[in-house]
C-alpha positions as a printed NumPy array, in Angstrom:
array([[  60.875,   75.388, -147.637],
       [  57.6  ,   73.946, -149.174],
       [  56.727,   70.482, -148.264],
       [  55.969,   67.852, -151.102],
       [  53.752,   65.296, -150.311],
       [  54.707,   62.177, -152.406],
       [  54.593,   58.813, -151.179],
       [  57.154,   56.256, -152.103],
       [  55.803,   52.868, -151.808],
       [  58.615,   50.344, -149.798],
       [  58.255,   46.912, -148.253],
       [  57.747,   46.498, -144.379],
       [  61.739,   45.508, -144.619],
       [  62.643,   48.528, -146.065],
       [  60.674,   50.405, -143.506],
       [  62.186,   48.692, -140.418],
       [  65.812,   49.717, -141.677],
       [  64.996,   52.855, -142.437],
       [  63.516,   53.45 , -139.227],
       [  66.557,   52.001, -137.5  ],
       [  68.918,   54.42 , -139.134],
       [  67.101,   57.595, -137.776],
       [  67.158,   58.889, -134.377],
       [  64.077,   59.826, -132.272],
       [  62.577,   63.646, -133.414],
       [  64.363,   63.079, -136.929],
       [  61.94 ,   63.874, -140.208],
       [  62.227,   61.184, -142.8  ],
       [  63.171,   64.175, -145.251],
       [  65.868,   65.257, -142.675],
       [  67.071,   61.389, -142.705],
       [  67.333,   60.756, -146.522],
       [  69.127,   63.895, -146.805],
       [  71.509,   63.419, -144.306],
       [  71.827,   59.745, -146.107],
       [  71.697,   61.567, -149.504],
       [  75.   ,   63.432, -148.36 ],
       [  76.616,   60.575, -147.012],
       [  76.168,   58.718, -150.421],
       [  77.834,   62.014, -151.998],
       [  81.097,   61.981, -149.84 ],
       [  81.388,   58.224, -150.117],
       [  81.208,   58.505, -153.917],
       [  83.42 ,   61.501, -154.371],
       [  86.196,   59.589, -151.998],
       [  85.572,   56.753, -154.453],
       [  86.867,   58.676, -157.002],
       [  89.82 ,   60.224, -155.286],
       [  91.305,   56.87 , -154.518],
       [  90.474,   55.276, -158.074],
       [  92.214,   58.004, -159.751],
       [  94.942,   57.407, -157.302],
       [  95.179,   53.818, -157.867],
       [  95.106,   54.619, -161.828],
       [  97.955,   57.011, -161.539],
       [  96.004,   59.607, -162.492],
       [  96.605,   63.679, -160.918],
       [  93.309,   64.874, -159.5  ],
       [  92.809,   68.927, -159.975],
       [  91.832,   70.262, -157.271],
       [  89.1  ,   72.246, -159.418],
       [  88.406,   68.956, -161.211],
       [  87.563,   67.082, -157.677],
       [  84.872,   69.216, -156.618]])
């Protein structure tokens, strides 16, 4: 896969966290996906236990 090379400005702050969150060898593009899919599970379990709060029957086909 072809690289992009944008820069996304971020305060020193910003930078220390996301530093800490990686592991040693681990690509910052390897890190925000990996956080990129975490934020998609998180949301989509969200969902699942809103509806279920609401009442509401969550198709299968509707939840993914």
């Amino acid at each position: 896969m072809s690289m992009a090379d944008k820069r996304i400005p971020v305060t020193e702050e910003t930078l220390e966290k996301l530093k800490r969150l990686g592991h040693k060898g681990q690509t910052y593009d390897e890190l925000i996906n990996e956080m990129m899919e975490a934020y998609k599970k998180e949301k989509f379990i969200k969902m699942l236990k809103e509806r279920r709060e609401e009442g509401h029957f969550v198709d299968f086909d509707e939840a993914f």
